[in-house]
N, C-alpha and C positions, 0 to 999 in steps of 0.2 A: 569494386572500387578500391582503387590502393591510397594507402595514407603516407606521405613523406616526415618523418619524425628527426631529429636531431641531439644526440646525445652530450651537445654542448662540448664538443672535443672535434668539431669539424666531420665528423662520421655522421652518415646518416645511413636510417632504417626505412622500408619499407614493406608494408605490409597491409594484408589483407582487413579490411575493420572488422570484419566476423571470426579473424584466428585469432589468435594468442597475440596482447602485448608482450614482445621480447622482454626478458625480466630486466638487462640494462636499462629498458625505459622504466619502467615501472618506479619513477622516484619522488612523484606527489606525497605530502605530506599528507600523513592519516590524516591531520587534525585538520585538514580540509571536509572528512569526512560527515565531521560533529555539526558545521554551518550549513554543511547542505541538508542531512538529512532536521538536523533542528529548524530551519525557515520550512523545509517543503513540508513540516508536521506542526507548525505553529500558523494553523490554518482555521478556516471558516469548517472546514468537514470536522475537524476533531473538536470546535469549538459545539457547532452543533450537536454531536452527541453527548454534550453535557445537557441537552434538553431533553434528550430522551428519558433520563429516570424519571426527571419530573413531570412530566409529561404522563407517565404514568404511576406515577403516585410513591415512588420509592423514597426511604428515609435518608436524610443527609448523609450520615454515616455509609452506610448499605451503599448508597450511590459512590461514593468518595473509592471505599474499597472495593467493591467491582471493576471501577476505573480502571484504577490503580494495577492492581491483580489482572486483566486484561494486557492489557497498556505493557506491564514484563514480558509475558506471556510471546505477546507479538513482536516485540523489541527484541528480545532472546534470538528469535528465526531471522528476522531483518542481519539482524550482526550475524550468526553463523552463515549466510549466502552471502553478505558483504566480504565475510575471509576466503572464501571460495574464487571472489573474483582478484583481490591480490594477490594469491597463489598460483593460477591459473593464465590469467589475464584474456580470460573469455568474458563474452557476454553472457548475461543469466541464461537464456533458452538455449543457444548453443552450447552451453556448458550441460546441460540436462539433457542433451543424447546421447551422453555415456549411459545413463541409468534407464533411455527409453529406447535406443538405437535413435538413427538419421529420421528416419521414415515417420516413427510414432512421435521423436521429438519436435516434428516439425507440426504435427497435430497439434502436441500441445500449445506450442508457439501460437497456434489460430487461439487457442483459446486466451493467451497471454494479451493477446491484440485486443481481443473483445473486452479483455479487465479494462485495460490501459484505456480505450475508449470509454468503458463506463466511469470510469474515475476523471477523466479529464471532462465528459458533461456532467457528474455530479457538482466541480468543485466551478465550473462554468455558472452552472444556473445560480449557486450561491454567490459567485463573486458579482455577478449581475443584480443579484437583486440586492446590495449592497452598492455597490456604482449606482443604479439607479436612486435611492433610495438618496443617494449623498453630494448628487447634481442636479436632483429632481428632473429625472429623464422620466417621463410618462411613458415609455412604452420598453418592456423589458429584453423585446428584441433587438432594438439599439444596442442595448449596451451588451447583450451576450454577443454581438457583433464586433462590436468595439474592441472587450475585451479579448474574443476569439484572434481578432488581427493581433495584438500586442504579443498573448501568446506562442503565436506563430516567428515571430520574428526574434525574441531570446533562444524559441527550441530550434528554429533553422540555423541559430549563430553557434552551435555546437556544445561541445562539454565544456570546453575550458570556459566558454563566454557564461555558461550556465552557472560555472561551478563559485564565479564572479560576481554574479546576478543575488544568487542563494546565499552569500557570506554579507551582502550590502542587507540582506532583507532580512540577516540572523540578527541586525542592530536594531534595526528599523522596527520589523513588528516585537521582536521584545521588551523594547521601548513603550509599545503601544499596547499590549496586552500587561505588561507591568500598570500602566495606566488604567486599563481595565479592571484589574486583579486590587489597588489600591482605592479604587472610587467603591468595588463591594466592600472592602473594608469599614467606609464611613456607613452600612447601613447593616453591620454584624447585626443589631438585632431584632432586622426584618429576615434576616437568613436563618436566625436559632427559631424564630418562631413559627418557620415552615413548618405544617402540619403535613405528614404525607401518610398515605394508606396503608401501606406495605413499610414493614418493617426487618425481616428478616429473608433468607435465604427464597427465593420462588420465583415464580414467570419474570417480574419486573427486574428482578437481581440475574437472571439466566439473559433475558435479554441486553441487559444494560454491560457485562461481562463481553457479550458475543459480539456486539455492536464496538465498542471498545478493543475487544480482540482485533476483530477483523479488520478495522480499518490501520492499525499499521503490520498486522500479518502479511496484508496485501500487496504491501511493498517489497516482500520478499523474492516477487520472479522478476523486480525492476534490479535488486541490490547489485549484483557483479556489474550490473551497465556503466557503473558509479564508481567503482571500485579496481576496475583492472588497471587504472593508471597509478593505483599509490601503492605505498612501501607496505610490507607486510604488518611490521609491530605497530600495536597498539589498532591496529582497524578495528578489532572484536568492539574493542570497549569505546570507542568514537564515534562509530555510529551506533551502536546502544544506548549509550547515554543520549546521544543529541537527539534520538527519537523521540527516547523514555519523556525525558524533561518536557520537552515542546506538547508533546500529548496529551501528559499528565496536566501540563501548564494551561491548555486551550480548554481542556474538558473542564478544571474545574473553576476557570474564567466563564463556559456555560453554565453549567450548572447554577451558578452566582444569581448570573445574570437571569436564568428564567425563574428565578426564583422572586426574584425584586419586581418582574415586570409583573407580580403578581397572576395573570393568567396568559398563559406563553400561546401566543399566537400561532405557532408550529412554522414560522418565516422568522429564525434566528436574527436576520440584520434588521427587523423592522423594530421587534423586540430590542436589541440593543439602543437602537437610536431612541427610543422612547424612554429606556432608565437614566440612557445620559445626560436626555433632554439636548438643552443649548449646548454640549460638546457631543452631542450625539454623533458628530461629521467624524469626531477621531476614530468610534468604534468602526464608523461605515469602511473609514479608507484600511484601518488594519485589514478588515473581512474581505476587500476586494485586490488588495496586494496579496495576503495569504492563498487565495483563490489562485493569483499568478503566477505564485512559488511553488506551488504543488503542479501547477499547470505545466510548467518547464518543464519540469522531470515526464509527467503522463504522456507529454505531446513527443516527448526526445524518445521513451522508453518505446512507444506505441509506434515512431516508426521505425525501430530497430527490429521491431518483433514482427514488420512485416516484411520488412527485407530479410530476415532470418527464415522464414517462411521457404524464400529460395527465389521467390519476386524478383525478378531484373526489371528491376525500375531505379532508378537516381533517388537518395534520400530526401532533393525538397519536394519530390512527388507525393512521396508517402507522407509526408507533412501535410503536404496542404490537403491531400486525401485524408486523413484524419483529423487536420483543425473541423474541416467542411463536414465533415459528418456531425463529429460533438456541435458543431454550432446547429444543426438543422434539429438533432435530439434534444437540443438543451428548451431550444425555441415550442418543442413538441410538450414535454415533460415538466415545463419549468410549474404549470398551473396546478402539479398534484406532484411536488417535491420528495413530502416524507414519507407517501407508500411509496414511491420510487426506490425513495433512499435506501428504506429498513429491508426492503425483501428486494435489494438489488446486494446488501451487503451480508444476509445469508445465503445467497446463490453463489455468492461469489467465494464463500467457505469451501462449499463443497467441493469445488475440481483442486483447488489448490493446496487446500492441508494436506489430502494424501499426496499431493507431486511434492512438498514441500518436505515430509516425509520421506520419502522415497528419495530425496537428492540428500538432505542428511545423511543415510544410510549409507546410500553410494560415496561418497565424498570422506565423509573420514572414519564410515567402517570395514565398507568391501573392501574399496582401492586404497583409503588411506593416504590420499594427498598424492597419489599417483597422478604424473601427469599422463596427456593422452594427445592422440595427433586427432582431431575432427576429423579429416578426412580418409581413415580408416574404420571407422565406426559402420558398425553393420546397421540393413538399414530397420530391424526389431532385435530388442533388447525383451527375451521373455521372462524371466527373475522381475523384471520393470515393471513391463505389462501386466504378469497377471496379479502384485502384490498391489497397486494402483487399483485392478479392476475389484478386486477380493478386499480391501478395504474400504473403498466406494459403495459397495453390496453393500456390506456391514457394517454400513453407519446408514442406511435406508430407514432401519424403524427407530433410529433416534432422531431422524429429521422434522423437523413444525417448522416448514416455512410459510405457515398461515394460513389464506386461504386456498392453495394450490396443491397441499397434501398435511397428512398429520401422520406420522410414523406410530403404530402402533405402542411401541415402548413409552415414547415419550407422553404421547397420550395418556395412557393407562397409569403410569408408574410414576411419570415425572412432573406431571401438572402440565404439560404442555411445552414445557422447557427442551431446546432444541442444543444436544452434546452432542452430534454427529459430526463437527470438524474434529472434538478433539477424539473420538471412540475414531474416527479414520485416518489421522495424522498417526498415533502411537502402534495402530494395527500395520498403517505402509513401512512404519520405521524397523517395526521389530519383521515383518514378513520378508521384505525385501533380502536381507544379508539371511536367513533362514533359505527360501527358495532359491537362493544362488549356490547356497552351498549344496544343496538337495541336486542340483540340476546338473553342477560339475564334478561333482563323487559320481555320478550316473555317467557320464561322459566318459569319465576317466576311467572306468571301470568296464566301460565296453570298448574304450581301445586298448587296452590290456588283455581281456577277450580275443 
C-alpha cells in the first residue's frame, strides 16, 4: 500500500507504510507524543493494578514504591523505542530486523500480533464491565460488543485521527481521575488505617513491581508505530513523562480505591462504583473511555504487526480480523479476569524483555543510529538470534509464572519471586554487541586468510 503525503510546499511524497518516513516529513510535534501515550496509560489496565497489592496484602508504602519503581523502569524502554522511530521512521517490528534479519524478524512480528491482541481483550473486558455496570446493561457481551465496534472505527480512522482521539481523552480522563484521586482524599484516614500483611521486600512487592513493569514495558514493540511521523528533539522525554505520570496516576487512583471499598471484589469497576456510591456513573465512564484510548493504539498497532508479517491483505481486513477475535476472547475470558490478567502479564515478559534488549543494543550500540535500507536485510541475523535464545535459557530458573512452572532459583532462593525479564533484558543487552563483535573479528580474519 503506498501513502501520498504533502510537505505543505506543493511537493508530494510517496511511499511505502512499512519503509521509512522521509525525514522532510517527519515534522509532528514531539509534544503530541506526551497526550497519546498519557490517555492510552490513563486507563482501567493500570488503574487495576493498583488492586493487586492489596489484594494481596502489601503495605501502603511498599505498594506506592513498587509502582512507582516499575512504572520508570518501563517508561525508560517505552522512550528509548519511541527515539528509534523518529530517527528512523520505521515501524517498531520492521525496525527489529536489523537485529533479527527479515525471516526471524518477521517471527517476532507473530509474536507482537499475539501481545497486541492480548492487550486489546484485556482492556476490552475491563471497559465492558464498566459500560455495563454504568447503563445497567445485564449482559456483558453487549457491551464488549458495543465497545468492540467503536474501537474499530477510531483504529480504522488512522494515526492522525487517533493521534486526535488520544489528545481529547488526555483532558477528559484527567479530569476524571483527578476527581477520583480527590474523592480518596476526603477518606485519608480510612486509607492510613489499611492494615496489610506484608510489609517489606517479598512475593507481594516481586509481584506488584512486575505487574506494574510489565504493563507499560509492553508498549515498547508498539512505540516507533507512534513516533516515526514527529521531530526528533525532545521525543525521549514526552513520551516518558506522559507514560510515567498517567501510570503512576491510575495505579495509585487503584490502590485508593480498593482500599476504601474495604474488601476488593477483584472486578475494579464494580468496586469503584460502590465507593463512589451516587457518583459512581463518573468512575464507570473514565474506566470505559480509558479501555478505548488504550484500545486505539492495540487495535492500530495489531494490524500493522500483521501486515508487517508480509500478509497481503488491505489494513481494514486486518482490523476487523483482530477487533473480531479480542471481541470472541473478551466474551470467552471475561468470567475469570484476574488469573487471565496476572499470568497473561508474566508471559508476556518473557519474549519481549530479551527482544527489547537486543533492539537497545542494536540501535544505539552496534549501529549507533545507523540508518539501514529494509530491503537489504538478510533474511537471519545470528549475533540476534543466538543472544535472544541464550538469554531466554538464562532467565528459565528465575521464572514463577505460578501454576505452569516454578524455576528452580526462584523457588529455592527467592521466595517464589519471579526476576527472569530483568536477568534476560540485561543478559540480550550486554550479549548481543559481545557476540557480534566475536562473529565479525572471525569473519574478518578468515578473509584475510
Amino acid at each position: 500500500m503506498q501513502i501520498e503525503h504533502s510537505d505543505g510546499k506543493n511537493s508530494k511524497f510517496l511511499f511505502n507504510e512499512f519503509e521509512a518516513v522521509p525525514k522532510e516529513m517527519r515534522k509532528n510535534k514531539s509534544s503530541e507524543l506526551f497526550t497519546l501515550w498519557f490517555a492510552s496509560n490513563l486507563t482501567i489496565g493500570d488503574f487495576a493494578i493498583g488492586f493487586i497489592p492489596v489484594l494481596l496484602g502489601l503495605s501502603l508504602k511498599m505498594a506506592l514504591f513498587s509502582m512507582v519503581l516499575g512504572s520508570v523502569m518501563g517508561s525508560l524502554l517505552v522512550a528509548f523505542m519511541s527515539k528509534t522511530g523518529t530517527l528512523t521512521g520505521l515501524p517498531q517490528m520492521i525496525l527489529g530486523r536489523r537485529a533479527f534479519g527479515k525471516n526471524f524478524g518477521i517471527f517476532m512480528t507473530g509474536l507482537q500480533w499475539m501481545n497486541t491482541l492480548g492487550w486489546l481483550t484485556v482492556n476490552l473486558i475491563l471497559a465492558s464491565f464498566a459500560f455495563s455496570l454504568a447503563f445497567h446493561i445485564p449482559y456483558y457481551e453487549i457491551s464488549i460488543l458495543v465497545i468492540g465496534i467503536v474501537i474499530f472505527f477510531i483504529s480504522n480512522s488512522g494515526r492522525k485521527a487517533i493521534s486526535i482521539f488520544e489528545k481529547s481523552m488526555s483532558v477528559v480522563l484527567g479530569i476524571l481521575f483527578a476527581i477520583i484521586i480527590l474523592d480518596a482524599g476526603f477518606h485519608i484516614g480510612q486509607i492510613y488505617s489499611y492494615k496489610p500483611i506484608y510489609f517489606g521486600f517479598g512475593v507481594a512487592f516481586g509481584i506488584t513491581l512486575a505487574t506494574s513493569f510489565s504493563y507499560l514495558m509492553s508498549w515498547g514493540p508498539y512505540a516507533a508505530d507512534y513516533s516515526r511521523y514527529n521531530k526528533t528533539k525532545n521525543a525521549f522525554i514526552y513520551t516518558f513523562s506522559g507514560g510515567l505520570i498517567a501510570t503512576v496516576w491510575a495505579e495509585i487512583a487503584g490502590v485508593f480505591i480498593a482500599i476504601m471499598s474495604l474488601n476488593p471484589s477483584g472486578n475494579p469497576a464494580s468496586d469503584l462504583s460502590h465507593v463512589f456510591g451516587s457518583y459512581g456513573i463518573l468512575g464507570l465512564i473514565t474506566i470505559f473511555l480509558g479501555g478505548i484510548a488504550a484500545d486505539a493504539l492495540n487495535l492500530y498497532s495489531n494490524s500493522i504487526s500483521l501486515k508487517s508479517t508480509g500478509l497481503k491483505i488491505q489494513r481494514i481486513y486486518s482490523v476487523v480480523f483482530g477487533i473480531a477475535i479480542a471481541v470472541v476472547l473478551s466474551i470467552v475470558l471475561y468470567t475469570r479476569f484476574y488469573s487471565f490478567y496476572e499470568d497473561f502479564l508474566y508471559l508476556l515478559d518473557y519474549w519481549i524483555t530479551p527482544w527489547l534488549g537486543i533492539m537497545l543494543a542494536d540501535f544505539f550500540i552496534v549501529n549507533r543510529f545507523r540508518d539501514f535500507n529494509i530491503r537489504s536485510v538478510a533474511g537471519f541475523n545470528i549475533p540476534g538470534i543466538m543472544a535472544y535464545f541464550i538469554a531466554l535459557l538464562a532467565s528459565i530458573p528465575f521464572m514463577d509464572p505460578g501454576i505452569i512452572y516454578e524455576g528452580i532459583i526462584s523457588k529455592l532462593y527467592l521466595g517464589g519471586v519471579d526476576i527472569s525479564y530483568y536477568i534476560s533484558f540485561l543478559l540480550a543487552l550486554i550479549l548481543y554487541p559481545v557476540i557480534t563483535k566475536v562473529i565479525n573479528r572471525g569473519t574478518i580474519q578468515r578473509h584475510v586468510k
